[in-house]
Every structure is written in C-alpha cells, then in structure tokens.
C-alpha positions as CSV (number, residue, x, y, z in Angstrom):
1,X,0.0,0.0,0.0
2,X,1.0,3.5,-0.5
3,X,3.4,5.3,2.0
4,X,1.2,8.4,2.8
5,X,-1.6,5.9,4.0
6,X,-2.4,6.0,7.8
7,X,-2.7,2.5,10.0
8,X,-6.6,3.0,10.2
9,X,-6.7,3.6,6.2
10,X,-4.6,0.1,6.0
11,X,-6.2,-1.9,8.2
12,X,-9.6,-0.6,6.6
13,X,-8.2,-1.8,3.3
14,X,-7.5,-5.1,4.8
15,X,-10.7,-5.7,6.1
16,X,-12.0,-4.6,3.3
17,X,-9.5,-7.6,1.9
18,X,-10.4,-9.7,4.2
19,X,-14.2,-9.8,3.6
20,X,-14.0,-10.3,0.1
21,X,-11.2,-13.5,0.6
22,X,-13.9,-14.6,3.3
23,X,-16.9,-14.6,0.5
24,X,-15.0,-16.6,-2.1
25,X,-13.7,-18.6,0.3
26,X,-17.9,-19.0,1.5
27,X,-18.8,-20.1,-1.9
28,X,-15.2,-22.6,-2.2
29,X,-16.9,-23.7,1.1
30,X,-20.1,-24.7,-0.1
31,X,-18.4,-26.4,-3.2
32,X,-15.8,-27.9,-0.8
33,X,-18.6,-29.2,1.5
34,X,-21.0,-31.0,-1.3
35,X,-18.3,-32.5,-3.8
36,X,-17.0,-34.0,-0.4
37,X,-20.0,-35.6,0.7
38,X,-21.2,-36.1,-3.2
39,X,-18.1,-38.3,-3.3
40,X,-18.1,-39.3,0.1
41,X,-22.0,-40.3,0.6
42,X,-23.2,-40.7,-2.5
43,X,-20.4,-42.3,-4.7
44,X,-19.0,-44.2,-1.6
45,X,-15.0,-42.9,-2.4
46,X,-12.7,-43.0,0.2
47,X,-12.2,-39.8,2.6
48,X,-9.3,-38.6,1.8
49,X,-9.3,-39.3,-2.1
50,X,-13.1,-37.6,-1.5
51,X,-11.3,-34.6,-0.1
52,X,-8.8,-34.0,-2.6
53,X,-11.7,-34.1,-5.1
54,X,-13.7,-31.4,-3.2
55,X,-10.9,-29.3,-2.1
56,X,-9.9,-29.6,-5.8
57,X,-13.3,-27.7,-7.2
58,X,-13.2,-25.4,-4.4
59,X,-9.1,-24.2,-5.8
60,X,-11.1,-23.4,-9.2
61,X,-14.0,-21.8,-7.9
62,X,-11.4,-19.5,-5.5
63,X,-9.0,-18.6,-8.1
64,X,-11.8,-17.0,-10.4
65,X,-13.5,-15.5,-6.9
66,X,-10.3,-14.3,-5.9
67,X,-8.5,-13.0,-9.3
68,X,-11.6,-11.3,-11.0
69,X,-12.7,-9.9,-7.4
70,X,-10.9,-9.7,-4.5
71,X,-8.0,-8.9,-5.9
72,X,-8.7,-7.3,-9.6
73,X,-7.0,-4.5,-8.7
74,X,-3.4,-6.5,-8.0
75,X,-0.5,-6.8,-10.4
76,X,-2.0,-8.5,-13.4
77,X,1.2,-8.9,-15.5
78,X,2.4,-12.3,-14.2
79,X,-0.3,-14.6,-14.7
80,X,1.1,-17.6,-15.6
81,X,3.3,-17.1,-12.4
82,X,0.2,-16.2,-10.2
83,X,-1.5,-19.4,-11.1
84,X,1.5,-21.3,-10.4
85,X,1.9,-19.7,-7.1
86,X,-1.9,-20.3,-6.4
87,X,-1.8,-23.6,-7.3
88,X,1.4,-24.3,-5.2
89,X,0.3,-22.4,-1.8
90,X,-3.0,-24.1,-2.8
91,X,-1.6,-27.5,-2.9
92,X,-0.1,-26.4,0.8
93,X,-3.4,-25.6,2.0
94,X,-4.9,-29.0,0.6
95,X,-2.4,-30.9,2.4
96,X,-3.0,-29.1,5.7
97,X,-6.9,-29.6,5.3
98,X,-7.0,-33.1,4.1
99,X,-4.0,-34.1,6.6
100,X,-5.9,-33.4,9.4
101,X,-8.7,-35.6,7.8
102,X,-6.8,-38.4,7.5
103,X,-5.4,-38.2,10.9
104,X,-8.8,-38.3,12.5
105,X,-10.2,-40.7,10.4
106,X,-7.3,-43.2,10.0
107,X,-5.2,-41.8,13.1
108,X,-8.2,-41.3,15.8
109,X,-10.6,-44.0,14.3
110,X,-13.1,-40.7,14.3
111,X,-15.3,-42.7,11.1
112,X,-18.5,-41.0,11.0
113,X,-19.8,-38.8,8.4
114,X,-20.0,-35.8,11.3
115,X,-16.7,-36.6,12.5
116,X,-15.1,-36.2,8.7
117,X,-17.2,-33.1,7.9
118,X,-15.7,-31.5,11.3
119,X,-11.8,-32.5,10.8
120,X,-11.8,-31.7,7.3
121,X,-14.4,-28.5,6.8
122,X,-14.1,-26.9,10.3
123,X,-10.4,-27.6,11.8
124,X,-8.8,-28.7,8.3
125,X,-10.2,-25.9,6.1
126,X,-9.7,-23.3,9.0
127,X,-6.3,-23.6,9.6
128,X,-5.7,-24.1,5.9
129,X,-7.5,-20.7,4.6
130,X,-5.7,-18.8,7.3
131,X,-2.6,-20.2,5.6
132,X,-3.8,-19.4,2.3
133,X,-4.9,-15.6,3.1
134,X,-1.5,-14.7,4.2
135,X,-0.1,-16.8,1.2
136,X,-1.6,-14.9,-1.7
137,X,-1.6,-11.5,-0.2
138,X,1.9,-12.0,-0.1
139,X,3.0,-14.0,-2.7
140,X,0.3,-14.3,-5.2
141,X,-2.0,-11.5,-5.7
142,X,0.8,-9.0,-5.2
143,X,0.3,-5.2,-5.2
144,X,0.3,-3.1,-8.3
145,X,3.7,-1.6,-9.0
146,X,3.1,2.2,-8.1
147,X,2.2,5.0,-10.6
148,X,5.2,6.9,-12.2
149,X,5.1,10.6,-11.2
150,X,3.4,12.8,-14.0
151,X,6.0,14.4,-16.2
152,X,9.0,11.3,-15.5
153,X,10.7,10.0,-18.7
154,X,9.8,6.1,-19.6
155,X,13.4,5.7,-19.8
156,X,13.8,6.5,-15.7
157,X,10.5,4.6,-14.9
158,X,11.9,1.7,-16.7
159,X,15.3,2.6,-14.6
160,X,13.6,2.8,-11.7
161,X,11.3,-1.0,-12.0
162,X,15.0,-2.8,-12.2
C-alpha cells in the first residue's frame, strides 16, 4: 500500500480484503462441503481421495473469486506465475486440510460422516484458509507496482522497476 496511508486507512483496506477473501472462500466452502459428501456419501469414495476431489473444485471456484474480485485490482502482469503460485500455496493448504482428515479418520478411528465433515471442513479448512490468506496476499495476488510521477521520462520509470 501506498506510504502516505495512515494504519486505520490500512487496516480498513485489509478488512475490506479480508471480507472479500472470506466470501469466495464461502462459496469454495459450499463447493468444498458438497463435492465432499457427493463423493463421500453418495459415490462411496474414500475420505481422503473424497477430499482432494472437493478441495480440488473449491481451488477453481477461488481462483476466479479471488483474481476477477478480491484482488482485480493486484498486479496482473504475471499470470502464468500467479497461477503457479496459487496452485502451489493451494496445494499447501490442501495438504493441511486433508491431513488433518486423514489423521482423525485413520489416526483417531473418528469414522462418522460428522466426525469427517468436522476434521476436514471446520479444523482442516480453518487452519488451511488462514494459511492461504497470508499466502496470496503475499505471494500471489501481489500489489500493483506504483504509478510513475506525471511528467517522468519512460526511460527513468523503466530505470527505476530494475
């Protein structure tokens, strides 16, 4: 963010952020939740091969959510590396929600539908989005580079981005 901003116009902006990663991630939650019990329930696939499957969709769902909304207004020069970098802090937070699902449900014995649902779409996918807001803030959806003062020469603003 810009220098001349004051803490309370930045932490605004986050929350601001914030809300809109926490509504993607709302709707990747619902499409998390039913492919995982689609698969899970209905199909009768394992739990954690039912996860990676629903935590899968949810990745595609959030990247559009999160590109073409919460962060439009991010660097969008790089995007073969941004959807690298998604993918890859994505992958992260797939292994942290589906490795707490497999250690309550292989690890505990916790077997029932509920007790799945909880470790993987409460604890799992809690931890995991916390992981993955700080990720792509950071790495991913980074900030715009800032605008060249009026009047500069394109030769010292391309200087000056080296």
């Amino acid at each position: 963010m810009s220098e001349g901003l004051t803490l309370r116009d930045r932490l605004r902006g986050i929350a601001r952020e914030a809300a809109k990663f926490g509504t993607v991630g709302a709707l990747g939650f619902l499409v998390n939740v039913a492919v995982f019990n689609l698969c899970r329930q209905s199909a009768g696939l394992a739990p954690v091969r039912s996860g990676v499957l629903a935590t899968s969709a949810a990745i595609c769902a959030n990247y559009l959510g999160n590109r073409y909304w919460t962060y439009r207004h991010r660097d969008k020069t790089g995007r073969r590396r941004e959807a690298s970098l998604f993918l890859l802090f994505s992958g992260v937070g797939m292994v942290i929600e589906n490795g707490l699902l497999a250690l309550s449900h292989y690890g505990l014995g916790f077997t029932s539908p509920l007790a799945d649902n909880l470790a993987k779409n409460v604890v799992g996918l809690g931890l995991g989005s916390l992981f993955r807001f700080w990720s792509y803030r950071t790495w991913v959806f980074r900030s715009a580079p800032p605008a060249p003062p009026a009047g500069e020469p394109a030769e010292a603003r391309a200087a000056s981005l080296r």
